[in-house]
CHARMM internal coordinates of N, CA and C (Angstrom, degrees):
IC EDIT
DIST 1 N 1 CA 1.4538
DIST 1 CA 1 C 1.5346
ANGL 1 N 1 CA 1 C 109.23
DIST 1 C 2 N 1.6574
ANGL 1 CA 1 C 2 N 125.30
DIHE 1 N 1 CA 1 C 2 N 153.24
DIST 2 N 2 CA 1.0884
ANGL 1 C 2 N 2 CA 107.84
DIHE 1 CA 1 C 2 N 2 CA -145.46
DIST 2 CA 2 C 1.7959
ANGL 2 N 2 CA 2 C 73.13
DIHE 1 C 2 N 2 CA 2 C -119.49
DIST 2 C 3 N 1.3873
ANGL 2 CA 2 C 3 N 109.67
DIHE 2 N 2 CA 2 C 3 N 166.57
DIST 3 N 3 CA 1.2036
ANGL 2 C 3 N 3 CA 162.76
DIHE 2 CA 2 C 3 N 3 CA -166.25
DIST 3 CA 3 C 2.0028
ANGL 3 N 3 CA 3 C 110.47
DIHE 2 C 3 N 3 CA 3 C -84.15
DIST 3 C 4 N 1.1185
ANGL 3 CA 3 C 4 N 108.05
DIHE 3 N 3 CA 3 C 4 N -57.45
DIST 4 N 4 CA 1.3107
ANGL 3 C 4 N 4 CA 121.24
DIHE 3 CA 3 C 4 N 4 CA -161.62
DIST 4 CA 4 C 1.8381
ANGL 4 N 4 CA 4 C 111.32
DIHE 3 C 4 N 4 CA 4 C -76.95
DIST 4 C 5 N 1.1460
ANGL 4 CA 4 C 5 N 105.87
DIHE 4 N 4 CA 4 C 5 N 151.14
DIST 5 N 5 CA 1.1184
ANGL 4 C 5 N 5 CA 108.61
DIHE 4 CA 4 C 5 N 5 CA 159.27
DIST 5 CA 5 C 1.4844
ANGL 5 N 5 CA 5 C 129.61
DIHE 4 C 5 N 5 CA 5 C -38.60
DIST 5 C 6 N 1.0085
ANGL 5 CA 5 C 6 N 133.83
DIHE 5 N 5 CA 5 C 6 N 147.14
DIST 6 N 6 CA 1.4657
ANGL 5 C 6 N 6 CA 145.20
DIHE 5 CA 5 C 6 N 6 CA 161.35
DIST 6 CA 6 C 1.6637
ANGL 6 N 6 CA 6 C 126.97
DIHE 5 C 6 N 6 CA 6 C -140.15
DIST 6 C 7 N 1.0359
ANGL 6 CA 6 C 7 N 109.62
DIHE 6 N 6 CA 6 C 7 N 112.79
DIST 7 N 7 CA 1.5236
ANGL 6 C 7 N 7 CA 122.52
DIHE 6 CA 6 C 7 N 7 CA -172.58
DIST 7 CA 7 C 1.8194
ANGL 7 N 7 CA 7 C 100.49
DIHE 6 C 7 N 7 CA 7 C -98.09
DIST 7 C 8 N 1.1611
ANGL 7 CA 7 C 8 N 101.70
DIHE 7 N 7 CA 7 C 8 N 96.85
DIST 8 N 8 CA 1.4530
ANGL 7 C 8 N 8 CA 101.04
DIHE 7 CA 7 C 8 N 8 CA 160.24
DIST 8 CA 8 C 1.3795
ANGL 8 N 8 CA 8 C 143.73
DIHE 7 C 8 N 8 CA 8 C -102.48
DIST 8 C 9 N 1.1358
ANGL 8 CA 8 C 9 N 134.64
DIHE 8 N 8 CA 8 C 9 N 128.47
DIST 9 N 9 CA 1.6104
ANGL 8 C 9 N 9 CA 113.90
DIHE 8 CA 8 C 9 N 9 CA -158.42
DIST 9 CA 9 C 1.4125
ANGL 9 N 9 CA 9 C 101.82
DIHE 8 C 9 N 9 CA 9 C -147.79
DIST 9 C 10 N 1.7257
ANGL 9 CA 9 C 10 N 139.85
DIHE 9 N 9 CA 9 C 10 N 155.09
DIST 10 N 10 CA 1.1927
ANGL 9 C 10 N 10 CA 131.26
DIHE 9 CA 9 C 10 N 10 CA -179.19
DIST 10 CA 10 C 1.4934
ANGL 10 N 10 CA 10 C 107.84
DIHE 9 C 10 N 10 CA 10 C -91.22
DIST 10 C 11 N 1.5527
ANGL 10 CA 10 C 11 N 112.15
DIHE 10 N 10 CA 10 C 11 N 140.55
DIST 11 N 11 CA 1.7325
ANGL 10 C 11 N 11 CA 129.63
DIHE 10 CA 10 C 11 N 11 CA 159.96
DIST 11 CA 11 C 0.8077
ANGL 11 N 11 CA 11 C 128.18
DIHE 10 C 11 N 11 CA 11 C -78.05
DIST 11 C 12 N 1.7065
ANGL 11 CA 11 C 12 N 134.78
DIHE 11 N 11 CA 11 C 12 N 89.57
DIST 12 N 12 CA 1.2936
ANGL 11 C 12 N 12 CA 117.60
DIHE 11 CA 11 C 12 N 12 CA -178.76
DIST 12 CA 12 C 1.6802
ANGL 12 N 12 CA 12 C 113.24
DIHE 11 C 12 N 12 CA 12 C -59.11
DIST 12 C 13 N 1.1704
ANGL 12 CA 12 C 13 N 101.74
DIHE 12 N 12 CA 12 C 13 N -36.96
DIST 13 N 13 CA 1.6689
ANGL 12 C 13 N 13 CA 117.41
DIHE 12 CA 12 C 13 N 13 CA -168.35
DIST 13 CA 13 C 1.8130
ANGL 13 N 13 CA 13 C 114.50
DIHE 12 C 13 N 13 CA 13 C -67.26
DIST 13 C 14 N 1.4573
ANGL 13 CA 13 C 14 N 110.13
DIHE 13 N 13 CA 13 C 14 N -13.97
DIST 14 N 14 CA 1.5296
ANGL 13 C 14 N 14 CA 118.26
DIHE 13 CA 13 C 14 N 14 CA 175.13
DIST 14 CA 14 C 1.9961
ANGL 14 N 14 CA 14 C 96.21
DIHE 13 C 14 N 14 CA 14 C -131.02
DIST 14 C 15 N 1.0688
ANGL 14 CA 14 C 15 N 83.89
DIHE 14 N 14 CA 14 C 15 N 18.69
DIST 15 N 15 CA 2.3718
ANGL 14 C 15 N 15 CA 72.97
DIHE 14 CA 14 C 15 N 15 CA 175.60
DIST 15 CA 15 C 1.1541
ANGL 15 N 15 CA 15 C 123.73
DIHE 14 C 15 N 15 CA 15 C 60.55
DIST 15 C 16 N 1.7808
ANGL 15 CA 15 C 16 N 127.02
DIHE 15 N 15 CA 15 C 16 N 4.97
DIST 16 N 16 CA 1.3319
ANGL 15 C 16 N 16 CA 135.39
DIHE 15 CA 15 C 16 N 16 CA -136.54
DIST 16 CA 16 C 1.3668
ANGL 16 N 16 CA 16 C 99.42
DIHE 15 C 16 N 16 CA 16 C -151.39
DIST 16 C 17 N 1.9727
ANGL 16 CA 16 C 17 N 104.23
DIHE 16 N 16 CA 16 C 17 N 138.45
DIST 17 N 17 CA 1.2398
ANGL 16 C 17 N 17 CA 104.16
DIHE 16 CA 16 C 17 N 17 CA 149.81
DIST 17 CA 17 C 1.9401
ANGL 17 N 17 CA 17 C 120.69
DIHE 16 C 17 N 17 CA 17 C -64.81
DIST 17 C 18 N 1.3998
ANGL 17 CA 17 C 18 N 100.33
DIHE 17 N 17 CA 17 C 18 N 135.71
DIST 18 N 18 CA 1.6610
ANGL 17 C 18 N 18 CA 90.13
DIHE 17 CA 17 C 18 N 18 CA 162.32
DIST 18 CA 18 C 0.8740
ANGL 18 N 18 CA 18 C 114.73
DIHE 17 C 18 N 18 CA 18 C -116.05
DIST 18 C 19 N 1.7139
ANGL 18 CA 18 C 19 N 137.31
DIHE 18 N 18 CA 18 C 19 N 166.44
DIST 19 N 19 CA 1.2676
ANGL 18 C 19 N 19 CA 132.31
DIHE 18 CA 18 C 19 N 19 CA -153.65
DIST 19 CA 19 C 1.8809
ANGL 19 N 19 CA 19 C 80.15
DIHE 18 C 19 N 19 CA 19 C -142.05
DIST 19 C 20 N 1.1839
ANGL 19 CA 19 C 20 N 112.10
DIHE 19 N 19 CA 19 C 20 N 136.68
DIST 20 N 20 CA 1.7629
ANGL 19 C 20 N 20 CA 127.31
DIHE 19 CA 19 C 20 N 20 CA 146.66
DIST 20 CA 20 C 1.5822
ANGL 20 N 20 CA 20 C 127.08
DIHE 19 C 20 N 20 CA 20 C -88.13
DIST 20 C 21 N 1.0837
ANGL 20 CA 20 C 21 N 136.62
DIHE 20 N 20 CA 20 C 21 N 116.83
DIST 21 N 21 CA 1.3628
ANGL 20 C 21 N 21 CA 117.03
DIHE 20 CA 20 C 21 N 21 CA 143.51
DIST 21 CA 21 C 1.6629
ANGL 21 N 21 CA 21 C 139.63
DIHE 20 C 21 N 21 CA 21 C -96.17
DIST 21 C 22 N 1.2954
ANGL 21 CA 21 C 22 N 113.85
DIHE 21 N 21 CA 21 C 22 N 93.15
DIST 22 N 22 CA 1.2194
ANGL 21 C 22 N 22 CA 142.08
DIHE 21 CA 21 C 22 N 22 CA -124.73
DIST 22 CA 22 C 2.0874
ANGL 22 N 22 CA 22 C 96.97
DIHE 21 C 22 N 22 CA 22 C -69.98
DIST 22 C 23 N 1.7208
ANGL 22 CA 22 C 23 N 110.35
DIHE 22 N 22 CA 22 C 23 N -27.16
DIST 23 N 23 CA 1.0290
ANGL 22 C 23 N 23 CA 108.41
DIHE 22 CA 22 C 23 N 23 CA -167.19
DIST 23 CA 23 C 1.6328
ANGL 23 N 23 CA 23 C 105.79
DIHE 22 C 23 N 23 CA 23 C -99.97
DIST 23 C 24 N 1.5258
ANGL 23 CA 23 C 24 N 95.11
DIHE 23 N 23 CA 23 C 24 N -13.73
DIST 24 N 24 CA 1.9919
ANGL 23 C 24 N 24 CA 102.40
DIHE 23 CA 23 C 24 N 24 CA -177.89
DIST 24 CA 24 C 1.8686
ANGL 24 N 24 CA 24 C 97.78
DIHE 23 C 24 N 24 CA 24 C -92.41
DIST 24 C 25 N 1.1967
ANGL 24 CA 24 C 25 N 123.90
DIHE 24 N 24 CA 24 C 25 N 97.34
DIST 25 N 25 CA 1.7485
ANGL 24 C 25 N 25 CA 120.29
DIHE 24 CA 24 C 25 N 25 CA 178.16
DIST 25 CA 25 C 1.6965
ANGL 25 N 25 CA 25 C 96.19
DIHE 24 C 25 N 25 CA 25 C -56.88
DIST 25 C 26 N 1.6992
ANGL 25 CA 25 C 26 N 89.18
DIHE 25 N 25 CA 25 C 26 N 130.49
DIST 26 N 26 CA 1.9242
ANGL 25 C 26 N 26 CA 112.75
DIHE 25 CA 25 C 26 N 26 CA 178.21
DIST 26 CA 26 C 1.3165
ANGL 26 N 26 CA 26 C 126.32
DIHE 25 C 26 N 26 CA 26 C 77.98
DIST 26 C 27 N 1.8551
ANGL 26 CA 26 C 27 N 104.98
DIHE 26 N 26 CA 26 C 27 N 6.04
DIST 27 N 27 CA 1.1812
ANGL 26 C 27 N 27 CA 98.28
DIHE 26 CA 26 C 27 N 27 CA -158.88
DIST 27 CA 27 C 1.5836
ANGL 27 N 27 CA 27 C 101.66
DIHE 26 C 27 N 27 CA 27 C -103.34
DIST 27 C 28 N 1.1106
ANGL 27 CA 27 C 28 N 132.24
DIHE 27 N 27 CA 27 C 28 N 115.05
DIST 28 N 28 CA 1.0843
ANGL 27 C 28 N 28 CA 156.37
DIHE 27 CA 27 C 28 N 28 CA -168.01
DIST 28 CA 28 C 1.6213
ANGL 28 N 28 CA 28 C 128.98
DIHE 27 C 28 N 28 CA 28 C -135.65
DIST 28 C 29 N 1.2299
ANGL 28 CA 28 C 29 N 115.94
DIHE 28 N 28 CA 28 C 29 N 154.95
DIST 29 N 29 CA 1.7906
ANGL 28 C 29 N 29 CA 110.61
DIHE 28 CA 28 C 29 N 29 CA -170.84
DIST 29 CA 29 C 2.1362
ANGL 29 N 29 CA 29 C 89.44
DIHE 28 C 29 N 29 CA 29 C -161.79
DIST 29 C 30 N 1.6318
ANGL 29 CA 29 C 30 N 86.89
DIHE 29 N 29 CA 29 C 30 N -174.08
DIST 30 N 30 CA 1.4399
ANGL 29 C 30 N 30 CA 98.66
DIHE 29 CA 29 C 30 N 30 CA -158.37
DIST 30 CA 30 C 1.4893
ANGL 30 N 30 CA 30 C 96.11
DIHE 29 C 30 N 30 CA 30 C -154.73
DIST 30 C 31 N 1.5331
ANGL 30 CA 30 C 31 N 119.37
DIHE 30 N 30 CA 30 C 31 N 147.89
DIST 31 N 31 CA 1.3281
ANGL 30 C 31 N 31 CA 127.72
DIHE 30 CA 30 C 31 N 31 CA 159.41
DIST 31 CA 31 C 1.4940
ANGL 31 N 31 CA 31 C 121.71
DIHE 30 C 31 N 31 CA 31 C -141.14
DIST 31 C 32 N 1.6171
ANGL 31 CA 31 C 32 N 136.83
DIHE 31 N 31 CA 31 C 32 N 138.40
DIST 32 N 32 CA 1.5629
ANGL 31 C 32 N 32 CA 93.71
DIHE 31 CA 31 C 32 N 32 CA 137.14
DIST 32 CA 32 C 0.9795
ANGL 32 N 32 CA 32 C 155.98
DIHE 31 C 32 N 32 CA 32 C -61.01
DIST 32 C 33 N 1.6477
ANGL 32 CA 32 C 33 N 124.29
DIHE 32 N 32 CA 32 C 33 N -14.33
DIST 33 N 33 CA 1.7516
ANGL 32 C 33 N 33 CA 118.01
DIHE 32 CA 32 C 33 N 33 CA 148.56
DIST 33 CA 33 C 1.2345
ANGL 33 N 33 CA 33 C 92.21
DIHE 32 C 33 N 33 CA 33 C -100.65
DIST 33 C 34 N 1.4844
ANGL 33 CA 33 C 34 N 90.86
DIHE 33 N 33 CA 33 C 34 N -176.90
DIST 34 N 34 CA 1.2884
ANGL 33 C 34 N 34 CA 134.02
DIHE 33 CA 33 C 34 N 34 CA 175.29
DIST 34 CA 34 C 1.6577
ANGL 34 N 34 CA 34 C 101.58
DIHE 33 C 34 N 34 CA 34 C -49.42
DIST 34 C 35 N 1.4412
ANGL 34 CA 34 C 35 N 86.16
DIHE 34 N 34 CA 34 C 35 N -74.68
DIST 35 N 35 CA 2.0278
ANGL 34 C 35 N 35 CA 91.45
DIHE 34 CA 34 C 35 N 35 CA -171.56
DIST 35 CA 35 C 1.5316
ANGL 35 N 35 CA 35 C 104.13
DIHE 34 C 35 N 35 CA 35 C -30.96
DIST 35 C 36 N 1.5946
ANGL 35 CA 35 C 36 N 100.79
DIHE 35 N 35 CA 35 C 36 N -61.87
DIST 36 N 36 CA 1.7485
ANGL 35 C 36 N 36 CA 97.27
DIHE 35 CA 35 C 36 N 36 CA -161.82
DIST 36 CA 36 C 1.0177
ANGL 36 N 36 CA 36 C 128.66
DIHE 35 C 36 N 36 CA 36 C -65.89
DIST 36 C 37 N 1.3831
ANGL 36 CA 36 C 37 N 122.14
DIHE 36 N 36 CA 36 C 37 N -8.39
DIST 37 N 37 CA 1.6396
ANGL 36 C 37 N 37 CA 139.77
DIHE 36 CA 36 C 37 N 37 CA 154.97
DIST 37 CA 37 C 1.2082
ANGL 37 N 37 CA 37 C 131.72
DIHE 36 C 37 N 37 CA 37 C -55.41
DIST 37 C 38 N 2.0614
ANGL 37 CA 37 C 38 N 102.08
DIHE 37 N 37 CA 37 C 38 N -35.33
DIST 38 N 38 CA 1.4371
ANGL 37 C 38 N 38 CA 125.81
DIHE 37 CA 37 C 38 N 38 CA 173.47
DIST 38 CA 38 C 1.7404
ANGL 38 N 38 CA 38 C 104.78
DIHE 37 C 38 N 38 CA 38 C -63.51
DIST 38 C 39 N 1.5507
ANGL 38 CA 38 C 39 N 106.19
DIHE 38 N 38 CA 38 C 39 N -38.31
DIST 39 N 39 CA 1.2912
ANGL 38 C 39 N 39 CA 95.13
DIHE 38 CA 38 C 39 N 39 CA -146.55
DIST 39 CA 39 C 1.3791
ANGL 39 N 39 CA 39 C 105.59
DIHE 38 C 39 N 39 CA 39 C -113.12
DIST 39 C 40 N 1.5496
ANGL 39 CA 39 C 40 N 111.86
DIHE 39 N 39 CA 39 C 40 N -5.63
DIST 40 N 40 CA 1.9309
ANGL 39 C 40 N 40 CA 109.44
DIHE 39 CA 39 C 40 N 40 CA 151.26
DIST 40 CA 40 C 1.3886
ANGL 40 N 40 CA 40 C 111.17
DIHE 39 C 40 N 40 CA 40 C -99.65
DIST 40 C 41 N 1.3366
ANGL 40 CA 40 C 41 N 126.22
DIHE 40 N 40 CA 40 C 41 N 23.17
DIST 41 N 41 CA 1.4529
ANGL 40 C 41 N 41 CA 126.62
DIHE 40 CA 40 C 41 N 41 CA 133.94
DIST 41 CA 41 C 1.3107
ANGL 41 N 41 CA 41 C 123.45
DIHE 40 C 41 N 41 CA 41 C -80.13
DIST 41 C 42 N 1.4826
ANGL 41 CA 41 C 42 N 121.03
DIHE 41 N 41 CA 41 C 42 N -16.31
DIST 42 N 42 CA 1.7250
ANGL 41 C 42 N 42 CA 137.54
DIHE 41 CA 41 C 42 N 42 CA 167.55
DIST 42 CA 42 C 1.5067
ANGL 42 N 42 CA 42 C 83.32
DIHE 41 C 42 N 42 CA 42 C -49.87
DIST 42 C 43 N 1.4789
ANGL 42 CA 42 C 43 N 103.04
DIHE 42 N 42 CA 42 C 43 N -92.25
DIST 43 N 43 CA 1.6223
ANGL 42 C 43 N 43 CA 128.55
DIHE 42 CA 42 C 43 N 43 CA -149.38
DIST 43 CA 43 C 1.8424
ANGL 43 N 43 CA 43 C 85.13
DIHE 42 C 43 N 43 CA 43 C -59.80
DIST 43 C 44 N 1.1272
ANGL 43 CA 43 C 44 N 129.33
DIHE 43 N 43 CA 43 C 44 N -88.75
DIST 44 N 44 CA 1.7813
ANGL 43 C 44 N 44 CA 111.76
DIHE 43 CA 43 C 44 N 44 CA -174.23
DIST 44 CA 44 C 2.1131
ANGL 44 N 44 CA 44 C 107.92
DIHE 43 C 44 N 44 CA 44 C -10.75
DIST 44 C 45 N 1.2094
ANGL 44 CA 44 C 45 N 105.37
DIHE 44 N 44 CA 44 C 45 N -47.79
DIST 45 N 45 CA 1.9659
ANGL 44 C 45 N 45 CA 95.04
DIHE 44 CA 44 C 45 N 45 CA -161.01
DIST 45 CA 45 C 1.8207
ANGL 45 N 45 CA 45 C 72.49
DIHE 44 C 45 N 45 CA 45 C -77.77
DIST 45 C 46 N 1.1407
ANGL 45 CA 45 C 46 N 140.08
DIHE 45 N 45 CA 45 C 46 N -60.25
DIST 46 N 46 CA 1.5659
ANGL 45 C 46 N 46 CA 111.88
DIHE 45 CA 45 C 46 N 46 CA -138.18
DIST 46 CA 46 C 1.6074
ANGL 46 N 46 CA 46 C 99.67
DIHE 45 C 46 N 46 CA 46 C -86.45
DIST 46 C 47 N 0.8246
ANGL 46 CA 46 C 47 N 121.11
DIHE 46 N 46 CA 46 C 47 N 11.63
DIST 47 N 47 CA 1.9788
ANGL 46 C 47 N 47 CA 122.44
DIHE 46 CA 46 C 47 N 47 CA 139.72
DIST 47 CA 47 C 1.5390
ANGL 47 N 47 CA 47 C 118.27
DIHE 46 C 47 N 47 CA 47 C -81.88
DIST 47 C 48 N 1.0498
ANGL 47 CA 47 C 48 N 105.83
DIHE 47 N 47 CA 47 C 48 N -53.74
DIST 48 N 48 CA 1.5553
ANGL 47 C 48 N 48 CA 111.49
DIHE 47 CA 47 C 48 N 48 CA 162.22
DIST 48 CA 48 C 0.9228
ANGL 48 N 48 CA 48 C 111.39
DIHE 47 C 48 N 48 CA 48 C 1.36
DIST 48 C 49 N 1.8031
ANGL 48 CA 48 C 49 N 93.90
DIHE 48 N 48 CA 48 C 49 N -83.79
DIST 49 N 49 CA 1.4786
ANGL 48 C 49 N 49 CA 123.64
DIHE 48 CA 48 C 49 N 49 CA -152.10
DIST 49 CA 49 C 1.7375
ANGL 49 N 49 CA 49 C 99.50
DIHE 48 C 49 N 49 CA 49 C -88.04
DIST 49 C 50 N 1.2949
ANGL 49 CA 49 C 50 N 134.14
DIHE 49 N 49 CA 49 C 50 N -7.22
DIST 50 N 50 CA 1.4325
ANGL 49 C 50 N 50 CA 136.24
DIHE 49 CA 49 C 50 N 50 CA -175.93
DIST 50 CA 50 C 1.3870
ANGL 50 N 50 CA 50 C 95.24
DIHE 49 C 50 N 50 CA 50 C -91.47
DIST 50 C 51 N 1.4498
ANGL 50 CA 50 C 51 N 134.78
DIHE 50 N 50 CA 50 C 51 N -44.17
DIST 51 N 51 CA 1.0872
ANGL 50 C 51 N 51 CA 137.28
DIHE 50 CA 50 C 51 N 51 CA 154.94
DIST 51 CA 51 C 1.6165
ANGL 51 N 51 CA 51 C 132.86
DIHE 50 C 51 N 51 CA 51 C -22.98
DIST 51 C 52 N 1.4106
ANGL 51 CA 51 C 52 N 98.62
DIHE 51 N 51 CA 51 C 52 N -56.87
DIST 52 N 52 CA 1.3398
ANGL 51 C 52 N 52 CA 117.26
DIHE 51 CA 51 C 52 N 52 CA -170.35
DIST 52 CA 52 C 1.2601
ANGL 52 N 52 CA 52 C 105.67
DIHE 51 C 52 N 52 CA 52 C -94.79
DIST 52 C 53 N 1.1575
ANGL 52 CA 52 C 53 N 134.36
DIHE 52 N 52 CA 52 C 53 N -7.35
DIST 53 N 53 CA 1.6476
ANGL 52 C 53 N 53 CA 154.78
DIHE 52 CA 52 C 53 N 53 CA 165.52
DIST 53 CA 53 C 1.9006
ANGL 53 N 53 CA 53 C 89.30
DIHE 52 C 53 N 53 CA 53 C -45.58
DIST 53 C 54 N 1.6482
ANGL 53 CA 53 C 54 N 76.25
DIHE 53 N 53 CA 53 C 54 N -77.82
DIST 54 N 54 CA 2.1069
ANGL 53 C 54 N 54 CA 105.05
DIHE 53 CA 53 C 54 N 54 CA -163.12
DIST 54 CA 54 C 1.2946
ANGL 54 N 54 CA 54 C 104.87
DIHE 53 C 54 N 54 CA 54 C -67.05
DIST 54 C 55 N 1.1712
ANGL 54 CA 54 C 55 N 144.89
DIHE 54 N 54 CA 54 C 55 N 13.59
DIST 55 N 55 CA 1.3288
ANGL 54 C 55 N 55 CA 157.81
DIHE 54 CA 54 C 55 N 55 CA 166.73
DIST 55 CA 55 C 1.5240
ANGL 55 N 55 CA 55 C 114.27
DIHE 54 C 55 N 55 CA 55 C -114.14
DIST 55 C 56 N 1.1386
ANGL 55 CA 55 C 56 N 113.57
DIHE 55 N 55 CA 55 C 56 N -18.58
DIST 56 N 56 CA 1.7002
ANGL 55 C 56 N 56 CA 109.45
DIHE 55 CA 55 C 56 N 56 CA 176.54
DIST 56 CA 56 C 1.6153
ANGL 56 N 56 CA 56 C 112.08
DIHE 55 C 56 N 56 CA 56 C 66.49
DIST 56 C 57 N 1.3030
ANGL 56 CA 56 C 57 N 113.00
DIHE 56 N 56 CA 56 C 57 N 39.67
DIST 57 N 57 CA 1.7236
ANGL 56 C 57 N 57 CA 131.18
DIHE 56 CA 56 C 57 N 57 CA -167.31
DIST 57 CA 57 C 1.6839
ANGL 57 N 57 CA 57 C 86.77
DIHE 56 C 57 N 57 CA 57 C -115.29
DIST 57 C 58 N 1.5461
ANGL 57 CA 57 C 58 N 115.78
DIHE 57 N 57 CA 57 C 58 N 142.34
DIST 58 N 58 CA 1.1600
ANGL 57 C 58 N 58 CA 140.56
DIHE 57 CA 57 C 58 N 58 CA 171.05
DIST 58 CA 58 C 1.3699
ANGL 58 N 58 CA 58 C 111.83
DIHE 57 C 58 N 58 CA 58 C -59.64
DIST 58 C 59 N 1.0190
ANGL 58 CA 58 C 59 N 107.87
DIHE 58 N 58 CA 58 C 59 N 120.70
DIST 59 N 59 CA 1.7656
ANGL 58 C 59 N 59 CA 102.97
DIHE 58 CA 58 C 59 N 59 CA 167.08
DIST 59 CA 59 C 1.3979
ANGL 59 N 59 CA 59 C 114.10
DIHE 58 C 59 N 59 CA 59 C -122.10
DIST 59 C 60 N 1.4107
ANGL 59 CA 59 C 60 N 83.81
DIHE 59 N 59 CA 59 C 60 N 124.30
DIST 60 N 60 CA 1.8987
ANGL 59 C 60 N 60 CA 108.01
DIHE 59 CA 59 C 60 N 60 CA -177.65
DIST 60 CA 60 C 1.2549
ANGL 60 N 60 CA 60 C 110.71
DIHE 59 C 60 N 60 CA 60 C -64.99
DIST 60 C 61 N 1.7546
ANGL 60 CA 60 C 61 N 115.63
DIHE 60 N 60 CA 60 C 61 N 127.58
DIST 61 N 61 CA 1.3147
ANGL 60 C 61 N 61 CA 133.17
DIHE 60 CA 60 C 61 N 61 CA 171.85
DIST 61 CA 61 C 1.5913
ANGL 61 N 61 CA 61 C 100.92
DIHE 60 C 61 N 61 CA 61 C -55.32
DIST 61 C 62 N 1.2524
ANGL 61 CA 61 C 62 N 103.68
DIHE 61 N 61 CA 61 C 62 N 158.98
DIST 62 N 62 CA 1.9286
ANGL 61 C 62 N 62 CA 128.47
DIHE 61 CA 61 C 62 N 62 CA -177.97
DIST 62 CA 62 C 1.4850
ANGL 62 N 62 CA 62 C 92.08
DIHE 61 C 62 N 62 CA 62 C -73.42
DIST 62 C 63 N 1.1460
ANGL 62 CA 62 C 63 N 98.26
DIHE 62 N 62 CA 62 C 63 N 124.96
DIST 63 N 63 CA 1.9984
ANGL 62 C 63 N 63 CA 93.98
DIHE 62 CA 62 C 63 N 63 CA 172.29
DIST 63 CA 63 C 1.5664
ANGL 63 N 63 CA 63 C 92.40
DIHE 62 C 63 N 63 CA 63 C -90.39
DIST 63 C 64 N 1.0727
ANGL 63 CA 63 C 64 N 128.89
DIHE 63 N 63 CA 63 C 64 N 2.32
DIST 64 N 64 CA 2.0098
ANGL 63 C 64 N 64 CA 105.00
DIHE 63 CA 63 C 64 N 64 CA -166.96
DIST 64 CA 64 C 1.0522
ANGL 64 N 64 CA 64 C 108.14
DIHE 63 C 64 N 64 CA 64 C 66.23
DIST 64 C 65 N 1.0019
ANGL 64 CA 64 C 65 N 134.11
DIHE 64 N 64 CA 64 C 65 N -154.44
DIST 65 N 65 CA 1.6234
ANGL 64 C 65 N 65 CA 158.61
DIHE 64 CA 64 C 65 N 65 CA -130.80
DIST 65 CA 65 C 1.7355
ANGL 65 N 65 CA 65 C 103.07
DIHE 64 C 65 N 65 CA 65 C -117.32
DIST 65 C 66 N 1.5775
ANGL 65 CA 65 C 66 N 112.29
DIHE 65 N 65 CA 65 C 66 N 105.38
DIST 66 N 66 CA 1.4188
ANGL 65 C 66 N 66 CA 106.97
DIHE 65 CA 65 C 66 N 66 CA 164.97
DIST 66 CA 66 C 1.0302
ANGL 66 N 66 CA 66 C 127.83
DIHE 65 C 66 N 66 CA 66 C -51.51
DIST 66 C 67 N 1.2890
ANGL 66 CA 66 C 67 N 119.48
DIHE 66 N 66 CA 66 C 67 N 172.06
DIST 67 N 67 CA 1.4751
ANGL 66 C 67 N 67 CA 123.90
DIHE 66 CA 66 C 67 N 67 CA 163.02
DIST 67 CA 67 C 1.4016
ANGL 67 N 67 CA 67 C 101.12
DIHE 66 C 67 N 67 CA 67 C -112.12
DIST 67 C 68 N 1.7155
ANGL 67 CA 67 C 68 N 133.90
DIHE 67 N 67 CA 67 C 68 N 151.47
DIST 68 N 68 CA 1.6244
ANGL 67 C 68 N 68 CA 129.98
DIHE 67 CA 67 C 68 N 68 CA 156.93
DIST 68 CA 68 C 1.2551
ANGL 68 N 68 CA 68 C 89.81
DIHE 67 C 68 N 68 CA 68 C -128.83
DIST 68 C 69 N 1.3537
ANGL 68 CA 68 C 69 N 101.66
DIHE 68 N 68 CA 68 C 69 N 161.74
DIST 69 N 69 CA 1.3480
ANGL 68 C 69 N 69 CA 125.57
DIHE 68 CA 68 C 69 N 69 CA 172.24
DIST 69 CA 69 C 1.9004
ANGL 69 N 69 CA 69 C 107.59
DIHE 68 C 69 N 69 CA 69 C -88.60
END
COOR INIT
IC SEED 1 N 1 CA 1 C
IC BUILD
């Protein structure tokens, strides 16, 4: 289970939840529910990050839980 943020929100304009991961840049996924949006944003970050492994690219620690004002 992953660590990172996830911003999920519904598309009227694609029919779909989309999901952000706000601290992985591009990393993004899609569902028609909710759940399945949650959970090919799983598999989207752990390519991500398998990606950026085999590329020798930094991978940013999980901040946890923002704070906003």
């Amino acid at each position: 289970m992953t660590k990172y943020e996830m911003v999920v929100w519904w598309s009227d304009e694609d029919q779909a939840f989309l999901v952000e991961v706000p601290e992985l840049p591009g990393c993004m996924a899609d569902g028609a529910s909710y759940e399945d949006a949650v959970r090919n944003a799983q598999e989207v970050i752990a390519l991500w990050i398998e990606t950026a492994r085999e590329d020798g690219r930094e991978i940013p620690a999980a901040r946890g839980r923002l704070l906003y004002a």
